[in-house]
TIKOLRO-976603 format. One record per residue (C-alpha): residue in three letters; residue number from 1; x, y, z. Coordinates in Angstrom, 1 decimal. Example, Ala and Ser with C-alpha at 12.3 -4.5 7.8 and 13.67 -1.06 7.14 Angstrom:
! residues 2
residu_num_x_y_z
ALA_1_12.3_-4.5_7.8
SER_2_13.7_-1.1_7.1
END
This chain:
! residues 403
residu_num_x_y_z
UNK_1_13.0_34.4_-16.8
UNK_2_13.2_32.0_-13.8
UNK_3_11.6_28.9_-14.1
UNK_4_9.4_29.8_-10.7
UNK_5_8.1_33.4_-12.4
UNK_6_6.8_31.3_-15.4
UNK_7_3.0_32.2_-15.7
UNK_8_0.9_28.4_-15.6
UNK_9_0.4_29.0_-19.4
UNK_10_4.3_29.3_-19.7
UNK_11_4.7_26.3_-18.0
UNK_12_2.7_24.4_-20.0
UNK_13_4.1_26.4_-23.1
UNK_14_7.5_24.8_-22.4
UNK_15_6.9_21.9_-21.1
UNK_16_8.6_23.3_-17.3
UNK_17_6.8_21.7_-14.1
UNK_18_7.4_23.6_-11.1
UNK_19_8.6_21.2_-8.5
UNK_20_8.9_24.0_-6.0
UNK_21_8.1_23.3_-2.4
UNK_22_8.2_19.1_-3.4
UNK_23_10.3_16.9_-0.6
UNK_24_13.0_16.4_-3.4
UNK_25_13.4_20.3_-4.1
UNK_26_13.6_22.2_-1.1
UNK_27_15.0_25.4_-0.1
UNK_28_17.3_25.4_3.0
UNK_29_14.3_27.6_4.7
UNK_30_11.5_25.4_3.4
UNK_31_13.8_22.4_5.1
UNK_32_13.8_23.4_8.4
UNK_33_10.2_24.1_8.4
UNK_34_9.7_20.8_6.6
UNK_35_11.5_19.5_9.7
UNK_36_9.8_21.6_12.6
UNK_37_6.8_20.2_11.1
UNK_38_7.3_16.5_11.5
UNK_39_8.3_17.5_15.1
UNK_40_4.7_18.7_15.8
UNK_41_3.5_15.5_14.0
UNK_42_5.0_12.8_15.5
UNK_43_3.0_13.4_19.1
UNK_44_0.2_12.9_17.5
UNK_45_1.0_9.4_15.7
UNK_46_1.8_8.6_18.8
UNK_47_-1.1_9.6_21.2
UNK_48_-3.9_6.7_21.6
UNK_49_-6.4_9.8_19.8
UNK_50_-10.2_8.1_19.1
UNK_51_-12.1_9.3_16.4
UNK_52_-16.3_8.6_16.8
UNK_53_-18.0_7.9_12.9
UNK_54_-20.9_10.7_12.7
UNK_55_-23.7_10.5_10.5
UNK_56_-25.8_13.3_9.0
UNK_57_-27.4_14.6_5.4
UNK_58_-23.6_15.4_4.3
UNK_59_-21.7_13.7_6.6
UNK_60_-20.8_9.9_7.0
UNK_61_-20.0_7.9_4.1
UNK_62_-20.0_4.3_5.1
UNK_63_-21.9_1.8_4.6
UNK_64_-23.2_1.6_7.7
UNK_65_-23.5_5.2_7.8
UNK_66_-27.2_5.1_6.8
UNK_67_-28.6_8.0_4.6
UNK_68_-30.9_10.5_6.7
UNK_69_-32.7_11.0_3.7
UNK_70_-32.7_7.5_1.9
UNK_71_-35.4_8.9_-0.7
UNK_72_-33.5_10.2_-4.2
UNK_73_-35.3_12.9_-5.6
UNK_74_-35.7_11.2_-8.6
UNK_75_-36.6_7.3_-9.1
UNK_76_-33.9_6.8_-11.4
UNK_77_-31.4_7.4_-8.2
UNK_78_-33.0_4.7_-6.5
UNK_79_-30.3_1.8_-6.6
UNK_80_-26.4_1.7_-5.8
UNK_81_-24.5_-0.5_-7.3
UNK_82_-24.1_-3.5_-5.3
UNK_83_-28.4_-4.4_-6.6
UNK_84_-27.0_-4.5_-10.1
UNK_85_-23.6_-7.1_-9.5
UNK_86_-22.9_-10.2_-9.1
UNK_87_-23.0_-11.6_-5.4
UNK_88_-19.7_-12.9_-5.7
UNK_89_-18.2_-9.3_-7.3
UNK_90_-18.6_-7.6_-3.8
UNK_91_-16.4_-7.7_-1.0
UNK_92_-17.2_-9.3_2.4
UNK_93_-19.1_-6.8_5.2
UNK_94_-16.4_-4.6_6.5
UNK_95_-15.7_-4.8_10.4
UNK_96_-18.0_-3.4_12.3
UNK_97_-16.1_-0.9_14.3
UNK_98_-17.6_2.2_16.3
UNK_99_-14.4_4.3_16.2
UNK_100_-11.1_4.9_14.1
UNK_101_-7.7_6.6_15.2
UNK_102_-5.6_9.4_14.5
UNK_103_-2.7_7.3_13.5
UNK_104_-4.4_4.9_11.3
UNK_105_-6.0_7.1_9.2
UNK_106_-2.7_9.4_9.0
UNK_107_-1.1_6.2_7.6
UNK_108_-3.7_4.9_5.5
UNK_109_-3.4_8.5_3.5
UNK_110_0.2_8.4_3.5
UNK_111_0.3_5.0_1.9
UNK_112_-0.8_6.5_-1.3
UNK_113_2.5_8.3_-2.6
UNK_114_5.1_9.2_0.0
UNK_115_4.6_10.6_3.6
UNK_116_6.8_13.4_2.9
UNK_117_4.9_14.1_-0.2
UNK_118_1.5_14.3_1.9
UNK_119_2.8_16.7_5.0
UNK_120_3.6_18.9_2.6
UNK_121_0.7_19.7_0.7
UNK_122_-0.5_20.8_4.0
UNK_123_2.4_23.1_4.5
UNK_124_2.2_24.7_0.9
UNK_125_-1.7_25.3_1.4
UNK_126_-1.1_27.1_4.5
UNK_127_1.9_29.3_3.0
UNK_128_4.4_27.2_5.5
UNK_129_3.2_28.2_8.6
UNK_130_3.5_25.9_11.0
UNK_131_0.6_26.0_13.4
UNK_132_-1.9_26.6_10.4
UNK_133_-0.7_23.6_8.7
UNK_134_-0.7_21.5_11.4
UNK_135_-4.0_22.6_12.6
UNK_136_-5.5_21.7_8.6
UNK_137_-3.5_18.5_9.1
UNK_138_-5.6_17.6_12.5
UNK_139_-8.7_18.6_10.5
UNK_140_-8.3_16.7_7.8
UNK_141_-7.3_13.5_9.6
UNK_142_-10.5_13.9_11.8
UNK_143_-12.6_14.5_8.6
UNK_144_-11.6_11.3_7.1
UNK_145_-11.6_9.2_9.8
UNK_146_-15.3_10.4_11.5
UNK_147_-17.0_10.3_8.0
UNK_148_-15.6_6.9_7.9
UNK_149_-13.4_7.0_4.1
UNK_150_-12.1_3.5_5.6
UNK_151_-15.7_2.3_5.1
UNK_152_-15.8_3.7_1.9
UNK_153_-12.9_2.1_0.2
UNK_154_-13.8_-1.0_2.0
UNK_155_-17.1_-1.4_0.0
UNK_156_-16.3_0.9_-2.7
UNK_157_-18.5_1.3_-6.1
UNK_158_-20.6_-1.2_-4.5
UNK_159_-22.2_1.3_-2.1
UNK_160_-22.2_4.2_-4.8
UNK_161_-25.2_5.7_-6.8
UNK_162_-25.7_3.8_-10.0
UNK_163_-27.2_6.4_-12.1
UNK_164_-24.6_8.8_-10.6
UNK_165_-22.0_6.0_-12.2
UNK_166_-23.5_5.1_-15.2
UNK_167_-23.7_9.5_-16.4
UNK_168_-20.4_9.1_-16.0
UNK_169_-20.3_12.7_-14.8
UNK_170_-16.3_12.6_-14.0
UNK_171_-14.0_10.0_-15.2
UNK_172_-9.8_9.8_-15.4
UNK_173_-8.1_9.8_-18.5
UNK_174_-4.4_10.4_-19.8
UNK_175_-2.2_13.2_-18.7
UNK_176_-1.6_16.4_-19.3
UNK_177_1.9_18.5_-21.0
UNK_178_3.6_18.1_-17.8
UNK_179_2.6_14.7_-16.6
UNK_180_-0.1_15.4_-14.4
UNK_181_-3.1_12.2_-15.0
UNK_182_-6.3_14.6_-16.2
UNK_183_-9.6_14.3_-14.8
UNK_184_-13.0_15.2_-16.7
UNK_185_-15.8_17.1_-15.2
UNK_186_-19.0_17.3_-17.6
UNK_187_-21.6_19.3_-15.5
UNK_188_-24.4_19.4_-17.5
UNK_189_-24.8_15.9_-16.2
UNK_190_-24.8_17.0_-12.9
UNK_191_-28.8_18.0_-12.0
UNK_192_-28.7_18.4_-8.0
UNK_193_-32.7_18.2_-8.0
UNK_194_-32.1_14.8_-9.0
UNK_195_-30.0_13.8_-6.4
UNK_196_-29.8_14.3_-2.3
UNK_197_-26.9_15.9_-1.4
UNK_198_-25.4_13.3_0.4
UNK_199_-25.0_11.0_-3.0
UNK_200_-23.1_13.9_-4.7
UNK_201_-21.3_14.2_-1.5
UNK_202_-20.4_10.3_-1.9
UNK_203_-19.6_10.6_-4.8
UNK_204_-17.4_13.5_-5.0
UNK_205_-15.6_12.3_-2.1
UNK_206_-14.6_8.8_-3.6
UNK_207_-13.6_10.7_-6.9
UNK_208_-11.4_12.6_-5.4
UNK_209_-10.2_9.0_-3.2
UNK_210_-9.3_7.5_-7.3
UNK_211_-7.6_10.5_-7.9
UNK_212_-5.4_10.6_-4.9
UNK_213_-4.3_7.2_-5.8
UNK_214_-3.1_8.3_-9.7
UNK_215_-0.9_10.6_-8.6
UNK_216_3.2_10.1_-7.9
UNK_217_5.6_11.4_-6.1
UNK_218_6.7_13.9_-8.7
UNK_219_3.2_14.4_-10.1
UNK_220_1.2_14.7_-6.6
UNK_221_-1.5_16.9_-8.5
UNK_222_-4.3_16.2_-10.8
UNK_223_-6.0_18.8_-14.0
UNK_224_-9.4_18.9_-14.4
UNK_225_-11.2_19.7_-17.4
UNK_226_-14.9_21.2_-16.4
UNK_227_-16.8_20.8_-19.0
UNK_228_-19.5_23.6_-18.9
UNK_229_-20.5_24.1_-22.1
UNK_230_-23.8_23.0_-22.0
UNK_231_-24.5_24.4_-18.8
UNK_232_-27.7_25.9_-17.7
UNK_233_-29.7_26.7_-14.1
UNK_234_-30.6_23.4_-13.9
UNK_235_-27.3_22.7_-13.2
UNK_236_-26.7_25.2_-10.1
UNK_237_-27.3_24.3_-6.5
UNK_238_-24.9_26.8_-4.4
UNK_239_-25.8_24.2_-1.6
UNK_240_-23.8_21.4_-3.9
UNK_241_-21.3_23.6_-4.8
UNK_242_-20.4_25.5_-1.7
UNK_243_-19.8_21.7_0.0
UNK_244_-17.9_20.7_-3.0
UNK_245_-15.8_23.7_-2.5
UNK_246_-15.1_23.1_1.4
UNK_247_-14.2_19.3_0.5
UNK_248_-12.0_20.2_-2.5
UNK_249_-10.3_23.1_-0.5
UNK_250_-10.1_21.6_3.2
UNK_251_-9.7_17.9_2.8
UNK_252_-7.8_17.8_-0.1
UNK_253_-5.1_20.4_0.0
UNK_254_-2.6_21.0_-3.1
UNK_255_-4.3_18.3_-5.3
UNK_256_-4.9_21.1_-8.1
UNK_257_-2.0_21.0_-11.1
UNK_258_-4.7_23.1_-13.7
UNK_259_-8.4_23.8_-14.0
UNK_260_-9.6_24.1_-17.6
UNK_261_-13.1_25.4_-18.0
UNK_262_-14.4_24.3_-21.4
UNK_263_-16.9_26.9_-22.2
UNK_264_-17.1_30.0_-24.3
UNK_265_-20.4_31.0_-22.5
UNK_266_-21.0_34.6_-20.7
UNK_267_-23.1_32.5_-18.0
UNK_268_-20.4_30.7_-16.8
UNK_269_-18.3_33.9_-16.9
UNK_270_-20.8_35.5_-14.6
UNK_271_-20.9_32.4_-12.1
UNK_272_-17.0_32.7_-12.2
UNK_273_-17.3_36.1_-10.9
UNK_274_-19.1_34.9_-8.0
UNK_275_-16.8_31.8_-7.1
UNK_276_-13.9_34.0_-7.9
UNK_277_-13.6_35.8_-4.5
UNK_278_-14.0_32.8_-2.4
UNK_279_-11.0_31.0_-3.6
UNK_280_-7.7_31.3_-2.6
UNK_281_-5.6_33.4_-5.0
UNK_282_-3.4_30.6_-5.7
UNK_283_-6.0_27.9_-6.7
UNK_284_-7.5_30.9_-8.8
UNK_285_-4.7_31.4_-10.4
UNK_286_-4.4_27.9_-11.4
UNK_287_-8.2_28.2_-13.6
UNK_288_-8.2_29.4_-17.3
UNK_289_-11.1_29.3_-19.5
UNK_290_-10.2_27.1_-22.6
UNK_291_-13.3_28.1_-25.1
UNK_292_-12.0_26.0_-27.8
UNK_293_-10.3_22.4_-28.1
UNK_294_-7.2_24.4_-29.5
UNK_295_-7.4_25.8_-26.2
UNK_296_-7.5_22.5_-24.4
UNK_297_-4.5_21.6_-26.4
UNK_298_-2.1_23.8_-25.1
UNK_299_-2.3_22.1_-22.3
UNK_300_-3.4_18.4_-22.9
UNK_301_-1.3_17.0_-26.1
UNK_302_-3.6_15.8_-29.0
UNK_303_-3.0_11.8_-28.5
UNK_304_-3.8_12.3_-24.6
UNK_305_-6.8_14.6_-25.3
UNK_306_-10.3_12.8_-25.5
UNK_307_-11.8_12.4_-28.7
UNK_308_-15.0_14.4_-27.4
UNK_309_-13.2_17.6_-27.4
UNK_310_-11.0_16.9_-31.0
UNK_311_-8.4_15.1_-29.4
UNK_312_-7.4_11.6_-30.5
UNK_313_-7.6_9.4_-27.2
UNK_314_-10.4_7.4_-28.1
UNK_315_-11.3_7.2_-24.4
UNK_316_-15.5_6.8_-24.1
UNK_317_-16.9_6.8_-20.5
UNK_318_-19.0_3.6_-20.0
UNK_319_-19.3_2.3_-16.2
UNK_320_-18.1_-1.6_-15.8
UNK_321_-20.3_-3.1_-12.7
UNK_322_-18.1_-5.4_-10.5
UNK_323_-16.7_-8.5_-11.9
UNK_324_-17.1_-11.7_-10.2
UNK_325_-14.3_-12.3_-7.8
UNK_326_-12.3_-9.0_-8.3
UNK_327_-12.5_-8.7_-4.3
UNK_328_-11.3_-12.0_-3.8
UNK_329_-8.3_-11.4_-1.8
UNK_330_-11.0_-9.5_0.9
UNK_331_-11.8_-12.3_1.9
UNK_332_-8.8_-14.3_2.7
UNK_333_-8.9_-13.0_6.7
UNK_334_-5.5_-15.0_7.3
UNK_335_-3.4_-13.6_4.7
UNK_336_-5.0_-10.2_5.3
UNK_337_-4.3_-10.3_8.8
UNK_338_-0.7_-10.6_8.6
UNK_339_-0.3_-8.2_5.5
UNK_340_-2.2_-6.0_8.0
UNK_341_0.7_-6.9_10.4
UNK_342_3.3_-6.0_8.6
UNK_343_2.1_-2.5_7.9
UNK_344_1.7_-2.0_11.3
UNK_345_5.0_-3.0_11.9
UNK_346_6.2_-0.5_9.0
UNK_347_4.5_2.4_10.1
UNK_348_5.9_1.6_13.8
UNK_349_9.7_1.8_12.3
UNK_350_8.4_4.6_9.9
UNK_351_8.3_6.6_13.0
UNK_352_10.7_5.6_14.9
UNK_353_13.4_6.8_12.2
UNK_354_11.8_9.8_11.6
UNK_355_11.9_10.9_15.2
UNK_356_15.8_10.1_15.2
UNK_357_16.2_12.0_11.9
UNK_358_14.2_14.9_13.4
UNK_359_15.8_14.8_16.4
UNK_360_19.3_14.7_15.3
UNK_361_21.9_17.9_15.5
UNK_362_22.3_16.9_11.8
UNK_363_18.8_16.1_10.1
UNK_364_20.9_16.1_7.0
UNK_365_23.5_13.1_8.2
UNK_366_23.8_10.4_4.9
UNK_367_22.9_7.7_7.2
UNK_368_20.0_9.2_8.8
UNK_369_18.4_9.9_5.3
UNK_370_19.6_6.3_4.1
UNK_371_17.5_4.6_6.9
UNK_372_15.0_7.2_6.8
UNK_373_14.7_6.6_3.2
UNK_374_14.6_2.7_3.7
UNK_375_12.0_2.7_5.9
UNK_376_9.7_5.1_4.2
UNK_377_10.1_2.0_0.9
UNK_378_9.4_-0.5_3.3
UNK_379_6.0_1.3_4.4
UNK_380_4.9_2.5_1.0
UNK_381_5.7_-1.2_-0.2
UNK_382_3.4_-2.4_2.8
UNK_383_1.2_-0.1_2.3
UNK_384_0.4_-1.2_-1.2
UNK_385_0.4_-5.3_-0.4
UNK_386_-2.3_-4.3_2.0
UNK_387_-4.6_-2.0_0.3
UNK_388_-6.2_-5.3_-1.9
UNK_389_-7.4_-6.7_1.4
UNK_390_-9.1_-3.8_2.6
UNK_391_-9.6_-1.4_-0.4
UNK_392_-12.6_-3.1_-3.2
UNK_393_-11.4_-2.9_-6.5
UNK_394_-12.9_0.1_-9.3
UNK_395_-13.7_0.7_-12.4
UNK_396_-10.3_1.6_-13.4
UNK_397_-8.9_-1.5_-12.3
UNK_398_-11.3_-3.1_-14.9
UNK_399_-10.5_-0.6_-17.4
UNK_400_-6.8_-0.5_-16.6
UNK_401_-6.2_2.7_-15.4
UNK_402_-5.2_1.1_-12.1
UNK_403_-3.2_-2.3_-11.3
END
């Protein structure tokens, strides 16, 4: 059997990752697409494109994006982090600005992993059709940038929910068989009549943010483990779950490696068969019920598996508040100016070599793809020596899940 007709199971089964449709594995066909694509994106890195913040009960998720509804449903919602830390743990007030742009957020999601890596999870998710994917691209873009994710890296934790934090209602830990880091989702601490809609929002939003920055180049996907087992009505809200969907589908295309749900329980069956039909048949395919922690481990190895479902990772969820002077570096305005610089710089050059490569009667020259190559180290390399001035440090810096 070819490695690409291997069921998910298989996969895991044999320890084969599909790398299928990844920048370093693609078909002659899936090249020229790959390269039509970054033809239709370059105009629009380079078009002065203004993106307004908005602000609403779900969208918005600044700061300075005040809450329409500030009152939490329940008085034990009532405080974000920042009332509980230090006053020298926090970073300094982010710049007050009234607009973003098209090209700066592009680049400030690219700087995660690899910009080829990110253009192409929008291909894949739109079956490599061009105008589709560039359309999702242009959606997603204006998503981040008018709900203001900048804002929300800026301040990080600081501005999140502390009861939300503390449940510890999703965390990262380990990988799974083939590499990919493992997320886990316990929903029966998730009770929306707790909560507005605009905290879960938050906070799903900057959980996925973490997650986006665990992933590599040749593990650009997460698994989460949905922990349902306990589940009950108290613990529905289609209201939460059909805005988690949108997010998770829309805004963060191709981030999916598995979805274990740990329950044996006919009510989560039924809810399944709701949720079912609204998901695209390859994200479904990608969800298996795992009943059991045997289950869990044909896919997660024992020593990587948390101890809470029989495996031997002793990893226990317990939210760390800021530490004094983990945002130090935000404030040093001189040094994060010229870091910023240099970025800029990068991402001009980034560009610049891409539109020769594109451009070129032979895309696939050595020395186009040598300074092509080059200058996508040099951004990524940038990228990184800038993100400590503008991006608050998290709970899995302190833990050590992130350097």
């Amino acid at each position: 059997m070819a490695k690409g007709d291997l069921t998910l199971p298989e996969r895991y089964e044999l320890g084969q990752k599909d790398d299928s449709g990844l920048f370093f594995n693609l078909t002659d066909e899936e090249q020229k697409k790959f390269v039509e694509f970054w033809k239709l994106i370059l105009p629009l890195l380079k078009e002065d494109h203004v993106l307004q913040y908005i602000n609403s009960d779900t969208r918005g998720f600044g700061k300075s994006n005040l809450s329409t509804d500030p009152k939490p449903k329940d008085p034990l919602y009532s405080k974000v982090i920042r009332e509980v830390s230090p006053q020298e743990s926090l970073p300094p007030p982010a710049p007050q600005l009234e607009t973003t742009s098209f090209d700066e957020i592009f680049f400030q999601l690219c700087s995660y992993v690899h910009p080829d890596s990110i253009v192409l999870k929008f291909l894949r998710a739109r079956k490599w059709h061009l105008e589709n994917a560039l359309m999702m691209l242009k959606n997603t873009i204006t998503w981040r940038g008018v709900n203001n994710i900048e804002e929300l890296l800026w301040y990080g934790e600081s501005e999140l929910n502390l009861r939300i934090m503390e449940k510890g209602i999703s965390f990262m830990a380990g990988v799974d068989r083939l590499g990919f880091p493992v997320l886990y989702c316990d929903l029966q601490l998730l009770i929306p009549s707790e909560i507005s809609l605009k905290d879960f929002i938050k906070f799903i939003v900057y959980t996925m943010e973490m997650a986006m920055q665990s992933i590599s180049v040749t593990h650009e996907k997460a698994t989460v483990v949905i922990d349902v087992s306990k589940m009950g009505l108290k613990n529905i809200d289609w209201g939460f779950f059909k805005n988690f969907l949108k997010i998770l589908t829309d805004c963060y295309p191709e981030c999916l490696a598995s979805v274990l749900i740990y329950s044996n329980s006919l009510f989560f069956r039924g809810i399944w068969a709701t949720v079912k039909p609204l998901l695209d048949p390859v994200v479904a395919s990608k969800v298996h019920f795992t009943p059991q922690p045997s289950d869990l481990l044909k896919f997660i190895d024992k020593e990587q598996l948390a101890e809470k479902y029989k495996g031997s990772n002793p990893i226990v969820y317990k939210y760390l508040t800021p530490e004094p002077n983990e945002n130090a570096l935000m404030f040093n305005s001189v040094d994060a100016e010229a870091t910023k610089e240099k970025f800029k710089q990068a991402c001009i050059d980034f560009v610049e070599c891409t539109s020769k490569w594109v451009n070129s009667p032979d895309p696939a020259s050595p020395e186009l793809k040598k300074a092509r190559d080059s200058a996508i180290d040099n951004f990524l390399d940038s990228g990184k020596a800038y993100s400590p001035y503008y991006c608050a440090k998290t709970i899995y810096h302190r833990t050590g899940g992130f350097q």
